[in-house]
N, C-alpha and C positions, 0 to 999 in steps of 0.2 A: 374761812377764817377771816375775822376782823380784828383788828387791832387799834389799841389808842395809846394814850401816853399825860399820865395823870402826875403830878407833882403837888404835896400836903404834907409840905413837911418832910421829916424825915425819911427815908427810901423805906427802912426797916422795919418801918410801923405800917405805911402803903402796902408792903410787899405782903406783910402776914395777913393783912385784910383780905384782901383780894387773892389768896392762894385758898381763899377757905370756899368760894365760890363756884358753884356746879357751872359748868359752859367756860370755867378759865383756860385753858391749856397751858397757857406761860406767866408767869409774871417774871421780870428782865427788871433787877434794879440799875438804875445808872446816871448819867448826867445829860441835860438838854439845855437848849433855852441859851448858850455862853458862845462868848468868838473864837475861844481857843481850843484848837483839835486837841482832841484827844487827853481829856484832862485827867487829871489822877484825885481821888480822893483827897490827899492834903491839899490841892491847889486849889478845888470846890469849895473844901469848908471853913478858905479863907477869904473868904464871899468878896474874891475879884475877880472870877474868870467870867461871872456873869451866868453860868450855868445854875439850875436847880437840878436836886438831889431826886429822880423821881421813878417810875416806873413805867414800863412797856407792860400792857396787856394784852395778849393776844387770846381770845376766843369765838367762842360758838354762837353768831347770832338768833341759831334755833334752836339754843339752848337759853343763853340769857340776854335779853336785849341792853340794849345802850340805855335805857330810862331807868334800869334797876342798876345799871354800873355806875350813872350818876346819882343816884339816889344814893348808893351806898359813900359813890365818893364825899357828896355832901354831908353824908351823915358824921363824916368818921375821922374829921378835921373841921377847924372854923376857917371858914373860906369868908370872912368878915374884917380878919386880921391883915395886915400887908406886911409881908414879909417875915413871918413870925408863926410859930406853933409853939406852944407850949412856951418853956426854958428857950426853944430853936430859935436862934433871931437872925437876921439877913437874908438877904436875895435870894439867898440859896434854899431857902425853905419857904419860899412864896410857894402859892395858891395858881394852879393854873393846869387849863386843859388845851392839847396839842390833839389838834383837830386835821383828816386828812382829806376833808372835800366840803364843799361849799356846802352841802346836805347836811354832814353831820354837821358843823358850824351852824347853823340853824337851827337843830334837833337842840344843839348846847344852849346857842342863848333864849330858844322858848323856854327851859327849863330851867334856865336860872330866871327868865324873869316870873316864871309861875312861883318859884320860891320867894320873891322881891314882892307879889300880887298876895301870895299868901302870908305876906310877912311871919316866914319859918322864921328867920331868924332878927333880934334886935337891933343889930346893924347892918349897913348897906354891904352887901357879897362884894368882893375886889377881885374874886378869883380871876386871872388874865386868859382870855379867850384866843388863843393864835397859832395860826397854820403849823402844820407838823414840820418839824426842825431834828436835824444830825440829831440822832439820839446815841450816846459812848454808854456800853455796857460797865457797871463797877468793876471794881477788883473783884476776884471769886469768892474772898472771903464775907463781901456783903451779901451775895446770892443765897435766898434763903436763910437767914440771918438768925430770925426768929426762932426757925424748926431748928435749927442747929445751935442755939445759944441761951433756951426759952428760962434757964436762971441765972439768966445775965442779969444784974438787978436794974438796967434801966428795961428789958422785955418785960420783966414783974411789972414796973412802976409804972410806964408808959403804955405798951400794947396791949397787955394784959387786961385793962378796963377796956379799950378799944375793941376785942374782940370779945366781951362779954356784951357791949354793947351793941357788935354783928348781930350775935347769937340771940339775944332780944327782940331787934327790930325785922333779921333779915334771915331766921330761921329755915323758913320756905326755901331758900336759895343757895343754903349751906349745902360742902358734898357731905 
């Protein structure tokens, strides 16, 4: 099992992406990236603990490799933006991959600079690249969020295109 720790925004929209994924075993919404132990929900999303909103992946590297989990991560958020998705504005919602060896930290920025060489996208990527950090699980009530809330009207409005736009690009890789 490999694991990583992807942050795009909201946890709840990450979490649904990536649980639809053959080779996931986990996905862990929670907080990273901040200086204060053990944060709580309201104290994150008042974007001063310095934490982002993100998630723990943990899977099967000979099931899905790290080039399809960045792929999808890029696909499924603007990693263009700083500190911002959508409506989501601050810190807390920045763009960033928490990387656990000098390997994969290389694996990450060839692929982002192949995206910057391909110019996928109209602005410069800002996604922040850096070593894996305390990762604090959410409250339970965020954990699977989606599957347990999916006419919640921001799941409609927000994830909903999101994973219609999984199921388009990343079909092959769905369970």
């Amino acid at each position: 099992m490999q694991s990583i720790i992807f942050a795009s925004g909201c946890f709840w929209c990450t979490e649904a992406v990536f649980q639809q994924l053959k080779g996931v075993q986990s996905v862990v919404s929670g907080y990273v990236g901040g200086e204060k132990p053990n944060p709580t929900y309201d104290q994150v999303s008042m974007g001063n603990t310095g934490h982002a909103e993100a998630i723990k992946v943990e899977y099967d590297s000979t099931v899905i490799s790290l080039d399809v989990l960045l792929s999808v991560f890029f696909s499924t958020h603007d990693p263009t933006t700083r500190n911002r998705q959508g409506a989501d504005v601050g810190s807390q919602y920045r763009s960033a991959i928490f990387y656990n060896s000098d390997a994969e930290k290389q694996v990450i920025e060839s692929f982002i600079q192949q995206l910057e060489t391909d110019k996928t996208f109209d602005n410069r990527i800002v996604t922040e690249v850096v070593p894996v950090q305390q990762f604090y699980p959410a409250e339970s009530y965020h954990q699977s969020f989606y599957e347990q809330n999916k006419n919640y009207p921001y799941c409609q409005v927000v994830i909903e295109p999101k994973l219609a736009k999984l199921r388009e690009k990343f079909g092959a890789f769905l369970r």
